[in-house]
N, C-alpha and C positions, 0 to 999 in steps of 0.2 A: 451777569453771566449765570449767576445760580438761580437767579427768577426764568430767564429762558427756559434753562434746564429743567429745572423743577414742573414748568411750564407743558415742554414736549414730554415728559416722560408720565405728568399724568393723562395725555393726549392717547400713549400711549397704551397705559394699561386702559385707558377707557374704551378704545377702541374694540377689543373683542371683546366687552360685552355688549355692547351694540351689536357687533354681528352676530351675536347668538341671538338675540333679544328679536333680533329679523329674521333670524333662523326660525325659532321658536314659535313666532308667529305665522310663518311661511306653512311649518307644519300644521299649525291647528286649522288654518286653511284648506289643508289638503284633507286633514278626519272629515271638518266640516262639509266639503263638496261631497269627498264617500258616502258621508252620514246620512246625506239628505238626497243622495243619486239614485231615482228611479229604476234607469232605463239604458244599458250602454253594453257594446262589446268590443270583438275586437279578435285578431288573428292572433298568432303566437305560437313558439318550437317551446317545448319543454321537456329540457335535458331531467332525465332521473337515473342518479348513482346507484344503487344497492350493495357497493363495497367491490363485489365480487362481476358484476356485470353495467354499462348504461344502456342507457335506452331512451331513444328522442320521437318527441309526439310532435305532427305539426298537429294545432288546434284551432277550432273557429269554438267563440265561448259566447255568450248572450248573457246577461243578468235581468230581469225582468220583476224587482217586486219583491226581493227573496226568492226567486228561483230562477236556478242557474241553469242554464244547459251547454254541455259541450261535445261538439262532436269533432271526429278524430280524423283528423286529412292525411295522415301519413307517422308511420310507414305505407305502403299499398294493402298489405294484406287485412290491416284493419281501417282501411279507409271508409266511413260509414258507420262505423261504430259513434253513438252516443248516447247521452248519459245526460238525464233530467233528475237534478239535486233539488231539492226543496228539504228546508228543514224537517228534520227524521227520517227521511226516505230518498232511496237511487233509484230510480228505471235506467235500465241499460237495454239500450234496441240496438239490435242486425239478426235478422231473419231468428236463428236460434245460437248464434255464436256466445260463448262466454268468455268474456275478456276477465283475466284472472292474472295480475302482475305482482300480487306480493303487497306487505308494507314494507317504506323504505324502514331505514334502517334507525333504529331512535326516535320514531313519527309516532309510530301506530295508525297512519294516514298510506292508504293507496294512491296511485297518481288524482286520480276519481276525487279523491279528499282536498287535494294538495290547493287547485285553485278555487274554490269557497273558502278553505280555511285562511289563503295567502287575502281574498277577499276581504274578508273580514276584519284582517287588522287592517286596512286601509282606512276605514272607517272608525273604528272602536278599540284601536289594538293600544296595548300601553307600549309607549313611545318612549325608548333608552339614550337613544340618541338620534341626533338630527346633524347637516351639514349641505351645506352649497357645493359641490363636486363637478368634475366633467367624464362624461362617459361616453365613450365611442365620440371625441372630440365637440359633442353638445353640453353645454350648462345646463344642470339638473339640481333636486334637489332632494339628498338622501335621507330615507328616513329606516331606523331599525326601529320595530317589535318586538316584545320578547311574553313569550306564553312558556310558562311549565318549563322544559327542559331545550327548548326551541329558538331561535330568533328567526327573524321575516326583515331582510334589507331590502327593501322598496325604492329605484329612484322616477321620480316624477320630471315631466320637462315643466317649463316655466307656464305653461296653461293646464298645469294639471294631471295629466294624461300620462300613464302610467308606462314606463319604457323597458325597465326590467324588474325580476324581483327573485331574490332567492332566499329559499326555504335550507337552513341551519341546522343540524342536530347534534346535540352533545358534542359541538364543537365544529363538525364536518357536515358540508358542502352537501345534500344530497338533491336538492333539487332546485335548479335554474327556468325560470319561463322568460324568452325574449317576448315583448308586444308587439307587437305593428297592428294600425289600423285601429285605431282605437278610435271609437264614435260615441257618440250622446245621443238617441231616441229624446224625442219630446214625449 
């Protein structure tokens, strides 16, 4: 009886290290795909708190190379507004409009900042924790970031493809991006 026992219960604690250990590998998987991703985009709503007001972008995004572009479906009044990111520099185009929304709150990032930065760790970001989850009743697999005074929770579905991600600050919630439509470019 005590060889059983002894038996199951080291079955037991072995068991979640194994699933981390799958976990952990699941993640580097996923830096690695970012790390070495071309070419991909993809739709997406991004919710942005500022404490005192929000405000939701629908977005079409492109990544190309290191340079991102996004432009802006909605609300209507700045539908057509976008915005070509290339490291050190924004173009923002709509005839002569200036799109001026503040930094959120604990970022020092405008909405404009928010997905290269949330980009970035996908690929490079130092990685605090990981886990197997389900979201919006799909099996996913989550991974946080954490920069400076920030975390980036990221969940990916099971080919990769990024489903949600939200941007942390000093504790709070300030910006949420849903995905949809996420694609690969050769």
């Amino acid at each position: 009886m005590r060889r059983i026992t002894a038996i199951l219960l080291s079955v037991l604690f072995l068991l979640p290290g194994c699933r981390t250990k799958e976990n952990a590998g699941r993640g580097e998987k996923i830096q690695d795909y970012f790390a070495d991703l071309q070419k991909f985009s993809f739709g997406g709503t991004l919710r942005t708190d500022y404490g005192d007001r929000v405000i939701d972008f629908g977005l079409d995004c492109a990544f190309n190379g290191g340079e991102i572009r996004v432009a802006v479906t909605s609300p209507e009044y700045l539908r057509g507004v976008a915005a070509t990111l290339k490291p050190g520099s924004v173009t923002l185009e709509y005839d002569s409009f200036i799109l001026e929304t503040g930094q959120l709150p604990g970022t020092g990032l405008s909405p404009l900042e928010i997905i290269p930065f949330m980009l970035s760790q996908w690929g490079a970001g130092y990685v605090t924790s990981q886990s197997a989850e389900t979201l919006d009743g799909a099996q996913c697999h989550r991974m946080t970031f954490a920069k400076d005074n920030t975390e980036v929770n990221a969940w990916f579905s099971k080919d990769n493809a990024p489903i949600q991600c939200e941007l942390i600050a000093d504790g709070a919630l300030v910006a949420r991006l849903s995905i949809s439509d996420f694609s690969v470019s050769p």
